[in-house]
C-alpha positions as CSV (number, residue, x, y, z in Angstrom):
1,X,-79.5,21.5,-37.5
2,X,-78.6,18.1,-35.8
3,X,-76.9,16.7,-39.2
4,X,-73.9,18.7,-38.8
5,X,-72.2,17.7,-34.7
6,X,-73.7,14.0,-35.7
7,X,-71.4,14.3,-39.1
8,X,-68.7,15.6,-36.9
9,X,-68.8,12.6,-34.1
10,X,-68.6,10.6,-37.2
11,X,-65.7,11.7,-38.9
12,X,-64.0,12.0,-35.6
13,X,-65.3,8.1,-34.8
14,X,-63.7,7.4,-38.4
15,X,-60.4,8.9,-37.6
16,X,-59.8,7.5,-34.4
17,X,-60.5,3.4,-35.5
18,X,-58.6,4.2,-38.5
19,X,-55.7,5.2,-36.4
20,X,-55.9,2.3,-34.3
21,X,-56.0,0.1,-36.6
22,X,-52.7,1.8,-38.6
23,X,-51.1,1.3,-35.2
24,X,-52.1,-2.7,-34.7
25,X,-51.4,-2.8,-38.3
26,X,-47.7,-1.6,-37.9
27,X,-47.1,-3.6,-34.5
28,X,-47.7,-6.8,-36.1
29,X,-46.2,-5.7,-39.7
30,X,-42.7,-4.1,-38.2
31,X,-41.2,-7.5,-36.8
32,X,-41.8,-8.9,-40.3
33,X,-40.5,-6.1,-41.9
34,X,-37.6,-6.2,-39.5
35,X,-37.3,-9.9,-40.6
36,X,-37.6,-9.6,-44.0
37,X,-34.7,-6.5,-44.3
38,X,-32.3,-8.7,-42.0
39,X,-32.9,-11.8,-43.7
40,X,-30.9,-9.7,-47.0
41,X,-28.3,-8.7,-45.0
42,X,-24.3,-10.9,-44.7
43,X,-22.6,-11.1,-41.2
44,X,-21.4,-8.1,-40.9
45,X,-24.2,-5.8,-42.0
46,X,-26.3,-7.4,-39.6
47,X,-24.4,-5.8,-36.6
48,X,-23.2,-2.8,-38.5
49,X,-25.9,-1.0,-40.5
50,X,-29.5,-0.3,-39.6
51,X,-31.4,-2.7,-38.6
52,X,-34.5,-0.9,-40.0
53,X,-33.1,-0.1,-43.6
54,X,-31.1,-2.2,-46.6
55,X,-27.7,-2.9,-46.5
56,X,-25.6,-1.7,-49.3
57,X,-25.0,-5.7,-50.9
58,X,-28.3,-7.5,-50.8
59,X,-27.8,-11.1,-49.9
60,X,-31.3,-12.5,-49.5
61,X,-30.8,-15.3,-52.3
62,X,-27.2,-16.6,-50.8
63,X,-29.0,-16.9,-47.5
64,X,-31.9,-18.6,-48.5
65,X,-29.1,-21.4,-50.8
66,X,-27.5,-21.4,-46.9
67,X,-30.4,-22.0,-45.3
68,X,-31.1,-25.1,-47.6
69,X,-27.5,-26.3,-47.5
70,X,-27.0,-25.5,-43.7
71,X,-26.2,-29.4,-41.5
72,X,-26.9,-31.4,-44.4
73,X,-29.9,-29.4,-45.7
74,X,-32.0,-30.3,-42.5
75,X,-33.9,-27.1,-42.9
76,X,-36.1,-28.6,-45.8
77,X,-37.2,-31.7,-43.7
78,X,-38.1,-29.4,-40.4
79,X,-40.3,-27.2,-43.1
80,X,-41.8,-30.5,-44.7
81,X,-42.7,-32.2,-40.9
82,X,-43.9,-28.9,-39.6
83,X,-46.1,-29.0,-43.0
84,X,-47.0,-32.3,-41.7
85,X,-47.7,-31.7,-38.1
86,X,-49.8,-28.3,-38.9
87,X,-51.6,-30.1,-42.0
88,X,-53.0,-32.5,-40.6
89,X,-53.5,-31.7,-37.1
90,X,-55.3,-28.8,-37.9
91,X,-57.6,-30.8,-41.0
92,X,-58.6,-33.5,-38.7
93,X,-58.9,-31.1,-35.9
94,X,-61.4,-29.1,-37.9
95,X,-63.4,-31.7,-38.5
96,X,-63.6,-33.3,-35.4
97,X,-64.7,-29.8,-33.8
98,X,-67.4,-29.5,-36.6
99,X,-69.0,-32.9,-35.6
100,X,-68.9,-32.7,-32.1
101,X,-70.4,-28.6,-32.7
102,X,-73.0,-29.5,-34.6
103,X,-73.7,-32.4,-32.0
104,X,-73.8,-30.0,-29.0
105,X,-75.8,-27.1,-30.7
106,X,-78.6,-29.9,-32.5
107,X,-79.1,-32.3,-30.6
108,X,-81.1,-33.0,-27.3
109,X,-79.1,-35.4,-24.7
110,X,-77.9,-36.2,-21.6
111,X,-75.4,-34.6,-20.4
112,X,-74.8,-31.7,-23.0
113,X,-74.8,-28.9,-21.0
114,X,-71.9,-30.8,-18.7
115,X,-69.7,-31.7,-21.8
116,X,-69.8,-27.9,-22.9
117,X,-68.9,-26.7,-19.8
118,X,-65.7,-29.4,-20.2
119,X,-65.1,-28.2,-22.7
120,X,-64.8,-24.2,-21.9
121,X,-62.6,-25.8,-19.1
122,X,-60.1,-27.3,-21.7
123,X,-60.0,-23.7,-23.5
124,X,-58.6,-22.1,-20.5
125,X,-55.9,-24.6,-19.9
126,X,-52.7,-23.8,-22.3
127,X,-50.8,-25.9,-24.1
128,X,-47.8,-25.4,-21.7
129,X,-50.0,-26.9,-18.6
130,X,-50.5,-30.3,-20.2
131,X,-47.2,-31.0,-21.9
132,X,-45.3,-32.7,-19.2
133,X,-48.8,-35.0,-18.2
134,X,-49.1,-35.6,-22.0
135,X,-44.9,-36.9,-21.7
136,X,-45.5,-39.4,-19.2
137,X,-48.3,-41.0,-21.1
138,X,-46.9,-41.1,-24.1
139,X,-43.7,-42.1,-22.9
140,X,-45.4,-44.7,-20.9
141,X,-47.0,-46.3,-24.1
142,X,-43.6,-46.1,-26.3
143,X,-44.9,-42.7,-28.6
144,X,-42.6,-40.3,-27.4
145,X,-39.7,-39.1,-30.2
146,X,-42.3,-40.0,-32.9
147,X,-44.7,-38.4,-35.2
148,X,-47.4,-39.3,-33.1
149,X,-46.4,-37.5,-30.0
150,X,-47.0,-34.2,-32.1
151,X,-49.9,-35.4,-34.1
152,X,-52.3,-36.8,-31.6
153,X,-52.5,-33.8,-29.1
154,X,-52.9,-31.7,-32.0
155,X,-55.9,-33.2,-33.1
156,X,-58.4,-31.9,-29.9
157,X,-59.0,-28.3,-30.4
158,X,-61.7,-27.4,-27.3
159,X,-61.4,-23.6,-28.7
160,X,-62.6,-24.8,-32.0
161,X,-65.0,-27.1,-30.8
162,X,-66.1,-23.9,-28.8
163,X,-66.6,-21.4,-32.5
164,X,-68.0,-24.5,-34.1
165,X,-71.3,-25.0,-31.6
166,X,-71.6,-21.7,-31.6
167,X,-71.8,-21.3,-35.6
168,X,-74.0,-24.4,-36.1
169,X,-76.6,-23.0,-33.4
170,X,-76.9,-20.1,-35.1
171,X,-76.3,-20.6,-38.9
172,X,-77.5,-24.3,-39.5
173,X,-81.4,-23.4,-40.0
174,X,-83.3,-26.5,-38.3
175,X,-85.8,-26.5,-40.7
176,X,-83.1,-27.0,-43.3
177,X,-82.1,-30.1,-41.4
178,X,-85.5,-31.6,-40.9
179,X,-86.2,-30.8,-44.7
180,X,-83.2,-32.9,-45.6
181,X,-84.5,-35.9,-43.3
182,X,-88.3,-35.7,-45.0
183,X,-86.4,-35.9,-48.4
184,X,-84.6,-39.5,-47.1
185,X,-81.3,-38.3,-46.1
186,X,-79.4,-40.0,-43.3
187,X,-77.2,-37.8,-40.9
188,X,-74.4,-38.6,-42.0
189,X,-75.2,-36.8,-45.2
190,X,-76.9,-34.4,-43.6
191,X,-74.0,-33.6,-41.8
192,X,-71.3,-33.4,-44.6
193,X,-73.9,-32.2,-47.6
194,X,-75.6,-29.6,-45.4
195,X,-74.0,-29.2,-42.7
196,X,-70.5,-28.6,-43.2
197,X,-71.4,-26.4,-46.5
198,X,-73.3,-24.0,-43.8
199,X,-70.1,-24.1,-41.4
200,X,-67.5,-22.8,-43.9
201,X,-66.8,-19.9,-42.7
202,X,-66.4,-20.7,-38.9
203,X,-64.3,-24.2,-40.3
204,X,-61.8,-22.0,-42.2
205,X,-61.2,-19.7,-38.7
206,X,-60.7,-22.8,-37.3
207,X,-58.7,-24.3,-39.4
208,X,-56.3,-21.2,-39.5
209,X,-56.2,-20.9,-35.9
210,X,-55.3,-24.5,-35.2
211,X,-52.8,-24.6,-38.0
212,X,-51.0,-21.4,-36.8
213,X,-51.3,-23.0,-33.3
214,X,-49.7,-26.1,-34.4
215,X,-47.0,-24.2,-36.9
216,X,-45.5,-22.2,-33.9
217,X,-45.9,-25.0,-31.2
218,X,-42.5,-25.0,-29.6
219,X,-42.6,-26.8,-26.0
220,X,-45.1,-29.7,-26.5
221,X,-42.2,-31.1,-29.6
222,X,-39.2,-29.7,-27.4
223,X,-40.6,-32.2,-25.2
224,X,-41.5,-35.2,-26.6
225,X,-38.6,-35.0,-29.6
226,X,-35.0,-36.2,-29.1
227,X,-34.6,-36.7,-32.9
228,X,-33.5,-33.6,-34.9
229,X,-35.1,-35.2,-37.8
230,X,-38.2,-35.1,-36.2
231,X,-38.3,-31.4,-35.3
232,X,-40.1,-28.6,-36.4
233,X,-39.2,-25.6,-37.9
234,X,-39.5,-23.5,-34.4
235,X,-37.4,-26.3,-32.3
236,X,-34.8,-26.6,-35.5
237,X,-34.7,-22.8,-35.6
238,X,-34.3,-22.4,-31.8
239,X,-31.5,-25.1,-32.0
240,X,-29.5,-22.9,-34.8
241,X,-30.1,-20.1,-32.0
242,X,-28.3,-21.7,-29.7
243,X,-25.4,-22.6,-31.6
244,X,-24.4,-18.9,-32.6
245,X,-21.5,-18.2,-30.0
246,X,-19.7,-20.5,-31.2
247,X,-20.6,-20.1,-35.2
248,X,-21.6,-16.7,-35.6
249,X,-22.9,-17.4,-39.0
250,X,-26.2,-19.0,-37.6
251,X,-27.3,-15.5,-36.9
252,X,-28.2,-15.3,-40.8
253,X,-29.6,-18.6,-41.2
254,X,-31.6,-18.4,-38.0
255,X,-32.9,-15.2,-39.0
256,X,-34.0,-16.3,-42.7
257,X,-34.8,-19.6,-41.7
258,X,-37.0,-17.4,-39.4
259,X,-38.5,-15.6,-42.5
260,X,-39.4,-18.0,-44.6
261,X,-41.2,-20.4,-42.2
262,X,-43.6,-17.0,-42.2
263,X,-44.3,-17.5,-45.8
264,X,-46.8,-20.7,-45.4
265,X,-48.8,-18.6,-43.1
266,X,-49.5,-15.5,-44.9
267,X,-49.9,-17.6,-48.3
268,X,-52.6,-19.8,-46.3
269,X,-54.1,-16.8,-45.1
270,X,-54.3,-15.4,-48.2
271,X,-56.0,-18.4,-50.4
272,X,-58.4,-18.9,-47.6
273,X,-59.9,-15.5,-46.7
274,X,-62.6,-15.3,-49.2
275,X,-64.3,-18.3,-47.4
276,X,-65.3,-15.6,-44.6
277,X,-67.8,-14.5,-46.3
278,X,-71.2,-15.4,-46.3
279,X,-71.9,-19.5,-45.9
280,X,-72.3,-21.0,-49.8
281,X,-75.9,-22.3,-48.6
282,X,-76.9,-18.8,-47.6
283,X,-80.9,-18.7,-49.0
284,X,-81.1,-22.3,-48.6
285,X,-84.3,-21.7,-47.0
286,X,-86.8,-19.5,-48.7
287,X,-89.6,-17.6,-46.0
């Protein structure tokens, strides 16, 4: 007699997740559809038709040629150094967080307990906070308008570090570790033949996160960059924003420009998802 109210809460549980979840879906989908639909648009259908719906002409691939063309094809290079800056500040990032995580969560020493707590401290500091004291020292050592004054402070990710401990304290079996040292292994094989094989699925989180961190970093290169060769895609893009008073025709660049730097992302996304599932050393060890 039960079966049929509990059926009930359920479906009604069903409906109302589902519908939250179509409404997050559509907040984050609409500004890229919006983007996307713009992005196909000349000058004056921007203004004049809906900004919703296709204009009449479709113009997407003359934009995208203008983009590439646009102040001596600079858009390319701020693409390629954003590739750079996200790359490999987020791959070295990852890494970093993995050994230090696995160092926290495994291993008995001094002063554990008082680096975690440093570093839950560095996760609720943003970015914005230590830009300026990150200036002065760079600019004190002779880094700043380089590579490196990107690069290095992208390379520390305390959130990361953060995900990482917590994966290896619960998914890295210690018996699985202390099996590996019986059989002769060192740890620094345990660490990258075990270790990181059981920490896929939290690396890839973090490796998405930082990378999407690092790809839409605006103020830490707005400060250290003076070169417009060094820029990335965001400060390049912002600059074209700033110039459209006076040349209208930026709108359309800006705004495709704006589109296609989107594209890395959700192809990154997309080739890296299926590492969420289960670790690839799941059964490793038998009861």
């Amino acid at each position: 007699m039960s079966t049929q109210p509990v059926s009930r809460s359920g479906a009604a549980r069903t409906i109302l997740v589902t519908g939250v979840l179509v409404v997050v879906a559509v907040y984050f989908l609409l500004p890229v559809y919006w983007l996307f639909v713009s992005s196909t648009k000349d000058h004056e259908s921007l203004f004049s038709s809906n900004g919703f719906w296709f204009a009449d002409s479709f113009h997407l691939v003359d934009n995208i040629r203008h983009v590439f063309s646009a102040s001596g094809g600079i858009y390319l290079r701020w693409a390629l150094n954003s590739l750079l800056y996200a790359g490999v500040g987020a791959l070295v990032a990852t890494y970093l967080a993995a050994a230090a995580g696995y160092a926290l969560a495994k291993f008995e020493f001094a002063g554990r307990n008082l680096i975690l707590l440093f570093v839950l401290s560095g996760v609720l500091v943003p970015g914005t906070a230590t830009a300026l004291p990150l200036f002065f020292v760079f600019s004190g050592i002779g880094l700043t308008n380089t590579y490196w004054a990107v690069l290095i402070p992208s390379l520390v990710s305390p959130f990361g570090l953060f995900l990482a401990r917590t994966y290896a304290e619960a998914a890295v079996p210690t018996s699985l570790l202390e099996a590996g040292r019986i059989d002769g292994a060192g740890e620094w094989r345990i660490f990258h033949r075990i270790v990181l094989r059981q920490l896929t699925p939290a690396l890839v989180t973090i490796f998405l996160f930082q990378f999407v961190a690092i790809w839409n970093n605006y103020f830490l290169p707005l400060v250290m960059l003076a070169d417009e060769r060094l820029y990335p895609v965001t400060l390049g893009l912002a600059g074209w924003r700033g110039i459209t008073e006076r040349s209208p025709q930026f709108f359309e660049l800006t705004i495709t420009g704006a589109m296609l730097s989107v594209i890395p992302l959700a192809i990154l996304i997309l080739v890296l998802q299926r590492f969420w599932r289960g670790g690839l050393t799941e059964g490793a060890v038998k009861e």
